[in-house]
N, C-alpha and C positions, 0 to 999 in steps of 0.2 A: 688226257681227257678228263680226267677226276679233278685238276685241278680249273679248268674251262666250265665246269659245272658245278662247282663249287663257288668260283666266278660271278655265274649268272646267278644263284641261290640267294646270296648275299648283297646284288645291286637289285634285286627284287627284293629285299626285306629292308633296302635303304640304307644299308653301310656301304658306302662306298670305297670307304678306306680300304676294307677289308678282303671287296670283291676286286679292288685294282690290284691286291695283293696276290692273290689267286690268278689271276692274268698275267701279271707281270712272272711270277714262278712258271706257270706254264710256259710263257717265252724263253723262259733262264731252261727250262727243261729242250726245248728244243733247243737252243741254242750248243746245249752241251751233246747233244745227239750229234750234230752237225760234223763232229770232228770223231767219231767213233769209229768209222771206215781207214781211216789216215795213222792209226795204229797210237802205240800209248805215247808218247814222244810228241809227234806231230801236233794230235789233239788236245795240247796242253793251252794254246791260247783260245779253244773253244771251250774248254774247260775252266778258263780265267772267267769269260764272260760269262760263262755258266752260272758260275758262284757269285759274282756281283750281285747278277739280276735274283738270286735265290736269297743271298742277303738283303737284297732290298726290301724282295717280298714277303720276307720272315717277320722285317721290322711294319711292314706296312699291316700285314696280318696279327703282329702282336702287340700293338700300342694297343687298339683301341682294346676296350674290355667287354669282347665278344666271348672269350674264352675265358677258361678258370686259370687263375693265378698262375697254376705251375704250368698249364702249356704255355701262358705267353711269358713265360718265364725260358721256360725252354727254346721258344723261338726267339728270343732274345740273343737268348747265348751263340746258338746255332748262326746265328747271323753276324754276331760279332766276331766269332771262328771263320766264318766263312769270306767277312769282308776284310778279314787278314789274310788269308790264303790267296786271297784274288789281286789284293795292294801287292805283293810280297814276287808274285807273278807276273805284275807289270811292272815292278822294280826292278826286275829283271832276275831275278831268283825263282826261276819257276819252280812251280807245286803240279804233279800229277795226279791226280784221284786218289791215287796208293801211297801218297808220301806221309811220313809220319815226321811229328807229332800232327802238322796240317797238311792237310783236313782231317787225318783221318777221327781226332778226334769232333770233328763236328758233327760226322753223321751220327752217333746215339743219339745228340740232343734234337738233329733231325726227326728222327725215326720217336724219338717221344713226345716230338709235335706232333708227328702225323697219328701216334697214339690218342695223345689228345681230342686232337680233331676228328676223329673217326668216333669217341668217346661219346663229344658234346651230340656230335650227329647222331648217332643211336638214342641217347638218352632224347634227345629231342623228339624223334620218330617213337619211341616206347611213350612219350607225356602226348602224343597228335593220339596217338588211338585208341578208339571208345573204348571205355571198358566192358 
């Protein structure tokens, strides 16, 4: 949901980049729901697609310079981890959620995008209101 409206935030302020970004992650989020039922094994090729579509929208979300330096630095990274995990899985080496070194190392720099992003948002909301 947070990211479907984060989505529309951003094709209403005119990045488009940014809001196709937040769209297409939300697809990659359900896409990895989809295979949650079918147990940890099963769900690994909804898991591949999962991580594609989140790589994609890491890079889509962090090119342009909507964000400070280090989130889209971070969503960089996180995308570059991720769109190895997800090659590596249709190479026929599959990655589970839980496999290490990938992913597991991509979700920190996930989770300090999403630091990020939640950062830019407050400080944006703290500069909108009167004093």
């Amino acid at each position: 949901m947070a990211a479907s409206l984060l989505a529309l935030k951003f094709f209403r302020r005119g990045n488009d980049w940014v809001a196709a970004g937040f769209l297409v992650f939300a697809i990659g989020e359900a896409a990895m729901l989809s295979g949650q039922g079918a147990g940890l094994r099963e769900s690994i090729p909804a898991f591949a697609a999962g991580t594609v579509l989140w790589a994609t929208a890491l890079l889509l979300i962090s090119v342009p310079k909507e964000f400070a330096f280090w989130v889209r630095l971070a969503g960089v990274v996180a995308a570059i981890l991720f769109a190895i995990t997800a090659t590596s899985t249709f190479a026929g080496h599959p990655l589970s959620p839980l496999s290490t070194p990938l992913p597991f190392f991509g979700y920190p720099f996930l989770v300090l995008a999403f630091i990020g992003w939640i950062w830019t948002l407050l400080r944006e909301n703290r500069a909108a209101k009167p004093a």
